[in-house]
N, C-alpha and C positions, 0 to 999 in steps of 0.2 A: 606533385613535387617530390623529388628524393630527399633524402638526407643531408645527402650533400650540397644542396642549393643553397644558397642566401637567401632570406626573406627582410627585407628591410620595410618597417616601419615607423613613417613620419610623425613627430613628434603631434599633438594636439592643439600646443600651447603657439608659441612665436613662433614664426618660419626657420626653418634650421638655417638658413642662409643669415640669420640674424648677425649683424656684424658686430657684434656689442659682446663682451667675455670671452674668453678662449675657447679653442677646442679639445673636447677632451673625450677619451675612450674609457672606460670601466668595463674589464672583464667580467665575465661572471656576474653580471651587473641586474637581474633580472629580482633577485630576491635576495635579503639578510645583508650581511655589511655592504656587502657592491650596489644594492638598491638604494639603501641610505647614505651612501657616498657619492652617487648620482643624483639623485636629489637635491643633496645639500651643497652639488656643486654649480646644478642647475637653478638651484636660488641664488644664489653669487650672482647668476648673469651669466655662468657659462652654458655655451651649446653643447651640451652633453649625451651622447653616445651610448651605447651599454650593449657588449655580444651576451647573446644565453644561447645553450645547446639545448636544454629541456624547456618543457611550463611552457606560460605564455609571456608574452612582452610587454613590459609595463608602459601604463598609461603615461600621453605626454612626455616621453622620452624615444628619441630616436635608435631604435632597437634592430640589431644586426645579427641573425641565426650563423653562430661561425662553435664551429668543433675547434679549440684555441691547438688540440694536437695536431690539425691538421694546416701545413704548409700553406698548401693551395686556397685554404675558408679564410686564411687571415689574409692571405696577402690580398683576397676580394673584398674582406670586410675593411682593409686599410683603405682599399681606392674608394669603396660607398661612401663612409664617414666621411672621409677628403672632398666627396664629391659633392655631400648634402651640406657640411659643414663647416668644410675648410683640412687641411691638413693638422694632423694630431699635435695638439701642443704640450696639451697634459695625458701623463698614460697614467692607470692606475690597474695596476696588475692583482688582480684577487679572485680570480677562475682555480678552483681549489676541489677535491676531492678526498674520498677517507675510502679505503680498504684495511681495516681494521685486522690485525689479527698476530700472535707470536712468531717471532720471526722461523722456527723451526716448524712452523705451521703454513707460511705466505709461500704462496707459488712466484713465479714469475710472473704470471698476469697480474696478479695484485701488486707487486711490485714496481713494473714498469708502467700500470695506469697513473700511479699515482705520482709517480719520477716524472713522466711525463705533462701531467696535465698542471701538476705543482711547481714545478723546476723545468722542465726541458722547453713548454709553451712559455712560460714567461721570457725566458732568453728569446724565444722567435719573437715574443711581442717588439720587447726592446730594441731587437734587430733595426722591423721595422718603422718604429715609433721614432728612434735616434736618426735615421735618415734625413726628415721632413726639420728635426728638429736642430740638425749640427747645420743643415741650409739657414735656420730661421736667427742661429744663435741665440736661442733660447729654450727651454724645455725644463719639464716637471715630470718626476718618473717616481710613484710610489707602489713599493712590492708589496703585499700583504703576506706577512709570516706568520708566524706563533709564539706566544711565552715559551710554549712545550719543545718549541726548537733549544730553549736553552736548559730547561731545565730535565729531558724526554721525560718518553711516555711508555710504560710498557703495553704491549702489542701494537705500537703506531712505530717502529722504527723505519718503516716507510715513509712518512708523512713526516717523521721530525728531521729524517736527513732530509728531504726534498726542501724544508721550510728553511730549515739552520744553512740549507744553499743557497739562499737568498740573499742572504748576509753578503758571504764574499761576492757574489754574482752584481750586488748593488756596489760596493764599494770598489772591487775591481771599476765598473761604468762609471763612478763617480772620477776616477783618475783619468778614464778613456775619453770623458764626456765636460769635464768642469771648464778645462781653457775657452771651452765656449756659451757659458754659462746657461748648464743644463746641470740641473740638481739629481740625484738620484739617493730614493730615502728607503727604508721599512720601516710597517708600523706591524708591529706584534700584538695583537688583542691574546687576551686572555682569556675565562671564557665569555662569551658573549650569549644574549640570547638570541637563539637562531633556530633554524631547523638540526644544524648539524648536532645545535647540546642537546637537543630532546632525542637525540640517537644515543646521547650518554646513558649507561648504565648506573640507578640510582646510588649503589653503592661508591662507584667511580667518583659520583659529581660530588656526590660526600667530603671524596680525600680530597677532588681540586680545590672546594670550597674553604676545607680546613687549610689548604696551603694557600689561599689568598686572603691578605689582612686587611680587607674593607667586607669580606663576609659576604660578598655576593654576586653575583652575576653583572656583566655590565650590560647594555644596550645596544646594537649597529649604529646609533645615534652619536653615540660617545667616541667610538671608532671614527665616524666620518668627522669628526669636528678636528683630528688630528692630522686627518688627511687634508684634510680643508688651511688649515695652518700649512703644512707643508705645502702645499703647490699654491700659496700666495706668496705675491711681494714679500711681506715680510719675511717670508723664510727664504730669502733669495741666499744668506749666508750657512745654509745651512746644508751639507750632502756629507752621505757616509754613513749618515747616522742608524738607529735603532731605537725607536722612541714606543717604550711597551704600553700598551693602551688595558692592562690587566690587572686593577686591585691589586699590583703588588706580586700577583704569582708568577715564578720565576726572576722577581729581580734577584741582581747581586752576581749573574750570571753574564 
């Protein structure tokens, strides 16, 4: 199989055709916040989806090998999901990447991966995701940002413009998307534990640490439970928003 192919894997649990909770997509959804936001959506009772590019595909979760920069992987992995589990009701956009480095130092490949797979693939997601869902009159659409988008970061000005694009990118859809009552939210984690902070430099995580006033790392657990509020009922009043899931680092911004 190439690269390029889709590999779609049936869930283990219920039949994906389960008619009971919505349908919902999780980028990047294979490990750290997107695994524990699938999860915990798939506890709720939702049929729950998850694309990954690398690794393998998690257990008991219907898992769909899509490159989120590429055009042609998503618009296959839209018709799979659709087809195993119903058309996408909930998106949860969190396929993220880091190219690290000073901006007088970043090439244009570092630059445009991470424009791209940060910001430029979540607009295609939404593309397709808002189609299925301005038919449905209903929809749930949560972007995954960063505190660092509001506060930056030095050597990520990569990765904190692509995130801080988020912002307007949600809120513009939330005007383009509400009359039919489809939400559009970000949730900013702070740092989380994940694979990506153990890439932090110990002196780095020092300063983040010192500039978050709960003193510590949070969980992908604590992430998803924000997400999990946003794309229920009850937060049916609620799009626009920015709701930071970070000990505090970077409020006030």
């Amino acid at each position: 199989m190439t690269p390029n192919q889709g590999t779609t894997h049936a869930p283990t649990g219920s039949p994906a055709g389960d008619p009971g909770g919505r349908s919902v997509l999780v980028t990047g959804g294979n490990r750290g916040i997107g695994l524990a936001v699938a999860r915990s959506l798939a506890a709720r009772g939702d049929r729950v989806a998850v694309t990954y590019r690398t690794g393998e595909p998690p257990a008991g979760l219907l898992s769909v090998r899509c490159d989120v920069t590429d055009e042609a992987q998503v618009e296959r992995a839209f018709k799979e999901v659709a087809a195993a589990q119903g058309e996408v009701e909930v998106l949860v956009a969190n396929a993220g990447i880091t190219r690290d480095g000073l901006l007088l130092s970043l090439d244009d490949d570092a630059v445009d991966a991470v424009l791209d797979t940060n910001l430029r693939s979540v607009i295609r997601v939404a593309r397709h995701a808002s189609r299925a869902m301005l038919g449905g009159r209903w929809g749930r659409m949560v972007l995954i940002s960063s505190a660092v988008a509001f506060s930056g970061s030095p050597g990520q000005t990569n990765y904190t413009a692509a995130k801080a694009g988020l912002v307007g990118l949600a809120r513009s859809l939330a005007w383009e998307l509400g009359s039919r009552g489809i939400t559009v939210n970000v949730v900013a984690p702070g740092l989380v534990e994940t694979d990506m902070l153990r890439e932090v430099r110990p002196a780095r995580l020092d300063q983040y640490l010192a500039m978050t006033p709960l003193g510590r790392a949070g969980t992908a657990d604590e992430v998803a439970a924000a997400v999990r509020f946003l794309t229920s009922e009850q937060a049916s009043y609620i799009t626009g928003a920015v709701l930071p899931v970070s000990g505090g680092l970077g409020m006030g911004h």
